[in-house]
C-alpha positions in Angstrom: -42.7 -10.8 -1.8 -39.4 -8.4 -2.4 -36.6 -9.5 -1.2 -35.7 -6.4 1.5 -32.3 -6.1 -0.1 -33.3 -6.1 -3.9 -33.8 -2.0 -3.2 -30.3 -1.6 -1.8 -28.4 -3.8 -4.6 -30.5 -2.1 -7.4 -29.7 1.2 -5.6 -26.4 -0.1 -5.9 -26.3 -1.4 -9.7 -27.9 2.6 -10.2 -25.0 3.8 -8.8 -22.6 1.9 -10.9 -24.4 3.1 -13.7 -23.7 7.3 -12.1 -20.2 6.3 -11.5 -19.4 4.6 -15.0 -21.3 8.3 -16.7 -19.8 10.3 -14.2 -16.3 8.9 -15.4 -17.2 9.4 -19.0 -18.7 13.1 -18.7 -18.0 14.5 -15.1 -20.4 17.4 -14.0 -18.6 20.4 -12.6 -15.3 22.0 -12.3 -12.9 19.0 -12.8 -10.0 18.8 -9.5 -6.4 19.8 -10.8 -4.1 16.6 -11.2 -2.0 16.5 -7.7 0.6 13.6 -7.0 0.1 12.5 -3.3 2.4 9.8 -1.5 0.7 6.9 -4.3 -0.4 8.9 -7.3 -3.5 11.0 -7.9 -6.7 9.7 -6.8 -10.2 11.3 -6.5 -13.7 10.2 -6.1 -15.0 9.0 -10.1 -16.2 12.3 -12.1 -15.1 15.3 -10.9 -12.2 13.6 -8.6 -11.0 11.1 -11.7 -12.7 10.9 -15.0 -11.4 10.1 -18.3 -9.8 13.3 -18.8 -8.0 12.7 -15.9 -6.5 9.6 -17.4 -5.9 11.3 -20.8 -4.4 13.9 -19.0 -2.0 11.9 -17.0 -0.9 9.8 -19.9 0.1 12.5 -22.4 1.8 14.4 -19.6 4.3 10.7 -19.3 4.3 10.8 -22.6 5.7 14.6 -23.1 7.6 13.6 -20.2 9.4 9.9 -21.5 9.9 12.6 -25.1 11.7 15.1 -23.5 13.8 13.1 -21.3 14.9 10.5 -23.4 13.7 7.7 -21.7 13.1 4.7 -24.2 11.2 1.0 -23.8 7.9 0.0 -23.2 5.6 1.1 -21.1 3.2 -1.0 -18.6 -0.1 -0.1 -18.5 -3.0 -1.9 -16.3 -4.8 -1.7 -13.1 -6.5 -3.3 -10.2 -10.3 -5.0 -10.1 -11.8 -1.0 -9.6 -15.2 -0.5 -11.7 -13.2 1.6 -13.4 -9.3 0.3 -13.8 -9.7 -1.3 -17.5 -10.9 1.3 -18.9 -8.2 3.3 -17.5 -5.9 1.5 -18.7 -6.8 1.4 -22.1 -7.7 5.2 -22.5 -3.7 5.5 -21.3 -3.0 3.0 -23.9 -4.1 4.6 -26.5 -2.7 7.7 -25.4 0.6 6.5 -25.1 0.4 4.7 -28.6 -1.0 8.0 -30.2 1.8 9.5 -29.1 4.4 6.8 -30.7 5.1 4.8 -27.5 5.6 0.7 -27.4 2.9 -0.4 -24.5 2.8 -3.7 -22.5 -0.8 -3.8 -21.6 -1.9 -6.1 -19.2 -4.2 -8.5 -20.3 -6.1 -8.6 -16.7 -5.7 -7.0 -13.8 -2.6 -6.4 -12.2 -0.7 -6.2 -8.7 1.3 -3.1 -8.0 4.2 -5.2 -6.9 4.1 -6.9 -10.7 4.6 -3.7 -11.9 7.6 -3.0 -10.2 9.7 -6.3 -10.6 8.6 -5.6 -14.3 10.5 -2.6 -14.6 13.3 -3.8 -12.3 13.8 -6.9 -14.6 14.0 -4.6 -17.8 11.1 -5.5 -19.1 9.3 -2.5 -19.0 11.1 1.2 -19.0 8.2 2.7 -16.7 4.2 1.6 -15.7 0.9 3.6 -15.2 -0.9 1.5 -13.2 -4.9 2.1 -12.1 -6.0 1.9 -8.8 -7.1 3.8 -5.7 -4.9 0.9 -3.2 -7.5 -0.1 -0.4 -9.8 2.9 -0.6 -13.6 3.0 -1.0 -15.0 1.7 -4.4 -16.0 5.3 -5.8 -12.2 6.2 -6.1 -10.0 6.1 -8.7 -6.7 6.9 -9.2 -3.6 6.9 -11.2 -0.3 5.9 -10.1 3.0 6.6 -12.6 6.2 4.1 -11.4 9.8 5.3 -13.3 12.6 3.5 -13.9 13.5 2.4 -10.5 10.2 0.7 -10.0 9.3 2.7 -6.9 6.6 5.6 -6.5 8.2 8.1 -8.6 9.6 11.1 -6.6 8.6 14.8 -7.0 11.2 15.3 -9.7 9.1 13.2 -11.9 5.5 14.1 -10.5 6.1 17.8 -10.5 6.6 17.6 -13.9 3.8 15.0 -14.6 1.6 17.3 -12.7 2.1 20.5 -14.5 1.5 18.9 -18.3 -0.9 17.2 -17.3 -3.4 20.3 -16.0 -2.2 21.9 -18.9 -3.9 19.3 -21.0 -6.7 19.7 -18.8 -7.3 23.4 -19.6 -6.4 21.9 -23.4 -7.9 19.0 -24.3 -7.0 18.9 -27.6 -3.7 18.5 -26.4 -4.2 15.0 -26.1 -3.1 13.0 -29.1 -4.9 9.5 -29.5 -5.1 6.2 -31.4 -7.7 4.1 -30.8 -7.2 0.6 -29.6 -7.4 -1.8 -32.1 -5.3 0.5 -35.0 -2.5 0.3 -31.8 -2.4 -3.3 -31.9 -2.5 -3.9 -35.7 0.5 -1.2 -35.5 2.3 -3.6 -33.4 2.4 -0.9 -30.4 0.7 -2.8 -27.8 1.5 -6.2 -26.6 0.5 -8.4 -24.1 3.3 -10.3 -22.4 2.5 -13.0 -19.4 2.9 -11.3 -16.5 1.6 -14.0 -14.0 4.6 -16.8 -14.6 7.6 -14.7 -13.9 6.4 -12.9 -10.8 5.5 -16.6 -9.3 9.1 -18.7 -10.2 11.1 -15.1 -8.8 8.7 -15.8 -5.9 9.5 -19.1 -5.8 13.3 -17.9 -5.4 12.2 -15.6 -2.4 10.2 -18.2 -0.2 10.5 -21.4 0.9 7.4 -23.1 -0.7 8.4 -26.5 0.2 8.8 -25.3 3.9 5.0 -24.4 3.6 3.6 -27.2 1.8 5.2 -29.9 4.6 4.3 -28.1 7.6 0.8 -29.0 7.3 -0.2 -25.7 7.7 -3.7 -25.3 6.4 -3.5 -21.5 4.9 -6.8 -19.4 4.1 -6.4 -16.8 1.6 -9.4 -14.0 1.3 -8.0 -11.8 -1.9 -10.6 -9.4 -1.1 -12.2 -9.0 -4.7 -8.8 -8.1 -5.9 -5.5 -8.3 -8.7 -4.1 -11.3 -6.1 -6.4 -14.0 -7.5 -4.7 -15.4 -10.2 -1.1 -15.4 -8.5 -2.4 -17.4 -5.2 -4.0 -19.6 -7.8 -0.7 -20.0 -9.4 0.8 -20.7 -6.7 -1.6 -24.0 -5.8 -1.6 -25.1 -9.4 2.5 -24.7 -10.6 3.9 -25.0 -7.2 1.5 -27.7 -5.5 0.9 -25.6 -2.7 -2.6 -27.6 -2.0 -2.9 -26.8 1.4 -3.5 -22.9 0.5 -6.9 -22.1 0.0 -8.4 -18.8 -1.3 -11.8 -18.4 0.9 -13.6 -16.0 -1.1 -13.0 -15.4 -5.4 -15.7 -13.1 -5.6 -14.5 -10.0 -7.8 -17.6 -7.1 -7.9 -16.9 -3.9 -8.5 -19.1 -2.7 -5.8 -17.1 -4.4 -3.7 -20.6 -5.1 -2.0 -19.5 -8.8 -0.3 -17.0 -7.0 1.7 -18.2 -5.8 5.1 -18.2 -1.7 6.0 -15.0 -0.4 7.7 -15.3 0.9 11.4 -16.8 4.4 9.5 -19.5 2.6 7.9 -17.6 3.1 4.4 -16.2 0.0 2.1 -13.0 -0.2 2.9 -10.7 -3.2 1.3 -8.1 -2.9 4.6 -6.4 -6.5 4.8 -5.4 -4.4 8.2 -8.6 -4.0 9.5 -10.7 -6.7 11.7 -14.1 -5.1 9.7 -13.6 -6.5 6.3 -11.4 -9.2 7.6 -14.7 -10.4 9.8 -15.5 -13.1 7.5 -11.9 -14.6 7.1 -11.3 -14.5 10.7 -14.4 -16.0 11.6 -13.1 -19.0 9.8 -10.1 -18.9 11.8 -11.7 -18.3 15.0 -13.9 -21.6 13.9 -10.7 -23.7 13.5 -10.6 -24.0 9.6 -7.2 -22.4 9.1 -4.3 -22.1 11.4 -3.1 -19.2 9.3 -4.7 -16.7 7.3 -3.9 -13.7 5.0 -5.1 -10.9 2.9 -3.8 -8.7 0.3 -6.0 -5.4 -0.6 -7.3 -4.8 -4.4 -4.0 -3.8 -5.8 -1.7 -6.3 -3.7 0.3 -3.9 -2.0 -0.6 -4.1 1.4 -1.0 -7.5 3.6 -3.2 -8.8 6.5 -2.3 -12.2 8.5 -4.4 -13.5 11.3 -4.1 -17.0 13.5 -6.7 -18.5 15.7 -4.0 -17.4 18.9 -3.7 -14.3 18.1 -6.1 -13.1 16.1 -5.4 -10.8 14.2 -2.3 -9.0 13.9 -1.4 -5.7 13.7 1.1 -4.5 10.8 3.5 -3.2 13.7 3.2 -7.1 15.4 3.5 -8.8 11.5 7.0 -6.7 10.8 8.3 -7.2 13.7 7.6 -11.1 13.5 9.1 -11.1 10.0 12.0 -8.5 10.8 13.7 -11.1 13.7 12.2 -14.1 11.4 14.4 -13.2 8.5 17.7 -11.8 10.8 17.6 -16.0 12.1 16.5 -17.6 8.8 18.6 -15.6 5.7 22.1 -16.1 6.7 22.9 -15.7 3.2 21.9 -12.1 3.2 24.7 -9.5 3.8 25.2 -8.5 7.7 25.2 -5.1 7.1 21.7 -4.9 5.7 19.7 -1.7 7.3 16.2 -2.1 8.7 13.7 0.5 7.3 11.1 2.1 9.0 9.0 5.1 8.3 8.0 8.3 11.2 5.2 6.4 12.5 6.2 2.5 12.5 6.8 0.7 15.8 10.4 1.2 17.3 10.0 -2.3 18.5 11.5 -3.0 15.3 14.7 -0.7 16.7 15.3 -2.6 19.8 14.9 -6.0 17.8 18.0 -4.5 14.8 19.8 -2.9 17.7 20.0 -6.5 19.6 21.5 -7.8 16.2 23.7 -4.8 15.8 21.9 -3.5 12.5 21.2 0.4 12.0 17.5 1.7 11.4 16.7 4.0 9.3 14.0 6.1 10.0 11.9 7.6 6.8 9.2 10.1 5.9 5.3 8.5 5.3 5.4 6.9 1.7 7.2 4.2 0.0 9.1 6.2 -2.5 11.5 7.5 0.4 12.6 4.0 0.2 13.4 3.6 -3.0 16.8 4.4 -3.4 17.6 2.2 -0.1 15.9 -0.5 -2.2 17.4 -0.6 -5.3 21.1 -0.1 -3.4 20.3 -3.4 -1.3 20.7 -2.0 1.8 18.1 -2.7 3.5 16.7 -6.4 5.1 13.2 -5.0 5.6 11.7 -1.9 4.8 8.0 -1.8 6.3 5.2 0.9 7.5 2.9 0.7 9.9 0.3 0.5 7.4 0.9 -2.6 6.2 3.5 -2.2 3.6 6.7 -4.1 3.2 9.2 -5.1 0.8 12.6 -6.7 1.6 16.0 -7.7 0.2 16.4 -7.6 -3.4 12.7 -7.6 -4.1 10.6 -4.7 -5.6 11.0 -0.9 -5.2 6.9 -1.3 -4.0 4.7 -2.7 -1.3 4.2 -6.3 -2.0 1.1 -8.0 0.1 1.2 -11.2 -1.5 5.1 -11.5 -0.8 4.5 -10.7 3.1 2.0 -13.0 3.7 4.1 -15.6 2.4 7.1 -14.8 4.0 5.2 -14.7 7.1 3.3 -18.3 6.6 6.9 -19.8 6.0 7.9 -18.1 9.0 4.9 -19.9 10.9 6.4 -23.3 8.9 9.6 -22.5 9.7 9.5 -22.2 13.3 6.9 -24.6 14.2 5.1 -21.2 16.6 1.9 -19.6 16.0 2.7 -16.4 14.7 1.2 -14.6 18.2 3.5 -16.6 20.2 6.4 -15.4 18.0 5.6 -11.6 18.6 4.9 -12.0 22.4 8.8 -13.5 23.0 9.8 -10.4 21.0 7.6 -8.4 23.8 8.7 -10.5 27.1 12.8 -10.2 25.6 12.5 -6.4 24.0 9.7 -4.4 25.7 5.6 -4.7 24.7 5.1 -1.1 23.3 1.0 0.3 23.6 0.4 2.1 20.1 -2.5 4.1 18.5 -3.1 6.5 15.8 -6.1 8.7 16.0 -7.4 11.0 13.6 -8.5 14.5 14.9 -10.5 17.0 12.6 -9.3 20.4 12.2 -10.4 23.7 10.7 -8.2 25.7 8.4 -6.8 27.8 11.1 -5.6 25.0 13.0 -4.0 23.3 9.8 -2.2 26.3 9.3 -1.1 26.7 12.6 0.2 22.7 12.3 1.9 23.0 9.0 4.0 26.2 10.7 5.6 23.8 13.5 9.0 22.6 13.1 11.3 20.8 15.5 12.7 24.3 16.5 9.6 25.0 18.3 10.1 22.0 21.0 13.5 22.7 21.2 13.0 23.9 24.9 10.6 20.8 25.8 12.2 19.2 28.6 9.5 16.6 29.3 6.3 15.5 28.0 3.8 12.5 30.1 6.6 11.9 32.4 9.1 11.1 30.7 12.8 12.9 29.2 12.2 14.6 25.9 15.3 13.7 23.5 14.8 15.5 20.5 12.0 16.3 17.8 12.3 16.2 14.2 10.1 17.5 11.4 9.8 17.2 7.4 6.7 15.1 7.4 4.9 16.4 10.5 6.7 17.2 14.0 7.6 14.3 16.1 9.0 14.3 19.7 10.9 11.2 20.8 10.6 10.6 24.9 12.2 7.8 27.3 10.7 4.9 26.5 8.0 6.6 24.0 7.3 9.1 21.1 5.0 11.2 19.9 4.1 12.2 15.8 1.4 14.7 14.4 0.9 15.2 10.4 -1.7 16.3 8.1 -3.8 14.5 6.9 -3.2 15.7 2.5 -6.6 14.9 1.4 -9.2 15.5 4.3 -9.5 17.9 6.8 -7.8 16.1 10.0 -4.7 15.6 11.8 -3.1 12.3 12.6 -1.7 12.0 15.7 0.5 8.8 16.8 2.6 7.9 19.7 3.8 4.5 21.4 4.8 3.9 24.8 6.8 1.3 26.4 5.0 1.3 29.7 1.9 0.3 28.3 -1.9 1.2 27.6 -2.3 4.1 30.5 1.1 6.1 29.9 -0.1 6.0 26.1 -3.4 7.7 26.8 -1.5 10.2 28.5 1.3 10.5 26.0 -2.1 11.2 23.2 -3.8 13.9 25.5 -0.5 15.6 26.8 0.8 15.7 22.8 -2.1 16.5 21.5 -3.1 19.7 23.9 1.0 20.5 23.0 0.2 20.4 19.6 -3.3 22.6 20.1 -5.6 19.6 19.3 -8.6 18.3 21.9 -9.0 14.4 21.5 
């Protein structure tokens, strides 16, 4: 008798075969290289193909030429069907074209990438991968020399060479792998060791290890593997456990996202279900995530379940004010347009500013690199902190958010609901509405000037509005955000109140009919 899922995994194992031609010899009218907040992505073949990659890696090249800029570059990726070849088609690129590569011998976090630059190792990175998004993505991500998402001054520029080398292919100039490495162009440095002993500088391990804490780690298929390993095996953190080693392209052992799509979303309680399950069942008092490429975190307790990457910074933003005295007092907490302002009442309570950035990582970057901020987190699960990378580093906040659990003896959920009872217990939701092109256009035209005469919205004092990355309207107690979506038709609309889950639903359908939308 057939087994009634050996249709759907060969259906499956088919398409891996598509995707893997479709990435060698795309059908159609290939899309134009465009830099969004984390690279260039697209769907493999038309979206991102090897052209694509070519493309992208001649344009740094032409770029690092022009500019000056000298030292290796890192090249590598995440556990995509797709990310080693990537990442050797850039190689080869990049040594055709003269350069010194570090290429990473296995795949790589994002975070690894950064401190790899930051530590001088490395003058730049091109690093493969499509973050937490479904397995038929692909994507390309180019890091400078401050280790951070390079800005438009660099990705305008990558952009531009690059299409051109898509209307030209034989612009690309190439050397194939193996003459590269008898060339001495590429090595292959360790990039495991030094990541884990300047981790071991930025968390209290031993904290950990003699709490008693029993810690579940589910990687999710991804470049976090060999680092939590690491960390069991060089630092004797035996009471960490990684649930689930599994690395498949199709990502297939993951459960579907709310949508019905694989998503790898540490955030998310759909591809979490299996991890938390575990909790729920008593095996672990803690348990994290990191996605594919590492950047972004999930962390879950049998109190609380899981938390949401609002609750987890907020935890870690008052953790680390009470337990890094060492830290300068004048250190900034960073938040981006659609983060919590929880986290402003907590800084404001300690006397420490907030600054308040555009969606993306890169707009923290110069903060970064200047020290000035403690934390610098987004409400989609992305953080980094003092004198770490210029990138989101999962692996980093789960840790820092165990040792917090250690540290204080509290289950994380009890930590966030004294924050609440002391500071307010904001009600927050994003929801995504689809839009036709006239309303897109309509919402791209807004600017803070239009809301200039808004007096009140749901009840409640409007202060001021601001735009550059959307429009959003801060209220008494509450705020309202709308942006555009860059890649698919819909508008994101967030808001948070501080007088809970009923003013919220009003803040969403009185913003939203402001803003022309129907939820």
């Amino acid at each position: 008798m057939i087994h009634p899922e050996a249709g759907r995994l060969s259906r499956e194992v088919m398409d891996v075969a598509l995707m893997r031609r479709d990435f060698e010899a795309p059908r159609g009218a290939l899309a134009r290289v465009k830099f969004g907040t984390s690279g260039h992505r697209g769907r493999l073949g038309a979206g991102f193909c090897r052209r694509h990659a070519e493309a992208i890696a001649q344009a740094v090249a032409r770029l690092h030429r022009e500019r000056g800029i000298r030292g290796p570059i890192l090249v590598g990726g995440d556990t995509r069907l797709m990310s080693a070849r990537t990442a050797e088609l850039c190689t080869e690129v990049l040594a055709g074209n003269g350069f010194q590569v570090l290429l990473s011998a296995g795949p790589l976090p994002t975070p690894v990438f950064s401190l790899e630059i930051i530590a001088g190792r490395a003058a730049a990175s091109l690093n493969g991968t499509a973050s937490h998004n479904p397995p038929q993505d692909m994507g390309l991500k180019y890091n400078p020399a401050s280790g951070g998402p390079a800005g438009t001054e660099f990705t305008s520029v990558i952009e531009k060479y690059a299409n051109e080398c898509l209307d030209s292919s034989a612009a690309v100039k190439r050397m194939p792998l193996a003459e590269a490495k008898a060339k001495g162009l590429v090595a292959q440095p360790d990039l495991v060791g030094p990541y884990l002993e300047r981790l071991a500088g930025m968390v209290d391990l031993d904290a950990i290890k003699s709490s008693g804490l029993r810690l579940g780690i589910h990687p999710l298929g991804g470049t976090s593997i060999p680092y939590y390993e690491g960390l069991r095996e060089r630092f004797g953190l035996k009471n960490l456990e990684l649930t689930d080693r599994s690395v498949d392209p199709t990502f297939r052992f993951i459960p579907r996202d709310h949508d019905g799509q694989i998503r790898m979303d540490p955030s998310s309680p759909y591809p979490m279900k299996p991890l938390l399950d575990l909790v729920r069942a008593g095996r672990y008092d803690f348990a994290g995530a990191s996605d594919p490429d590492a950047d972004r975190f999930g962390v879950a307790t049998k109190s609380a379940g899981l938390l949401s990457p609002n609750q987890a910074l907020c935890v870690l933003c008052a953790y680390l004010l009470d337990h890094r005295p060492d830290w300068p007092a004048g250190l900034a907490v960073g938040r981006t347009i659609g983060t919590t302002h929880l986290l402003d009442r907590i800084a404001a309570a300690r006397g420490r500013a907030v600054e308040e950035v555009n969606v993306g990582f890169k707009w923290y970057v110069d903060g970064l690199r200047a020290d000035r901020y403690l934390l610098a987190g987004e409400e989609s699960a992305g953080l980094s902190v003092y004198r770490w990378t210029a990138e989101k580093d999962g692996i980093l906040a789960v840790l820092l958010l165990a040792e917090a659990m250690a540290k204080t003896g509290e289950d994380l959920g009890q930590l966030y609901r004294e924050l609440a009872r002391r500071h307010g217990d904001p009600a927050y939701r994003r929801v995504d509405i689809p839009i036709d092109e006239a309303q897109r256009a309509k919402l791209k035209s807004l600017n803070a000037a239009a809301f200039s005469g808004l007096e009140a919205l749901a009840g409640r004092k409007a202060t001021r509005a601001r735009d550059g990355d959307g429009v959003k309207i801060y209220l008494e107690d509450a705020w309202l955000l709308v942006r555009l979506s860059g890649t698919e038709p819909i508008a994101k609309l967030y808001a948070e109140s501080f007088s809970g889950p009923e003013h919220l639903a009003r803040v969403l359908k009185e913003g939203a009919a402001l803003f022309g939308l129907k939820l």
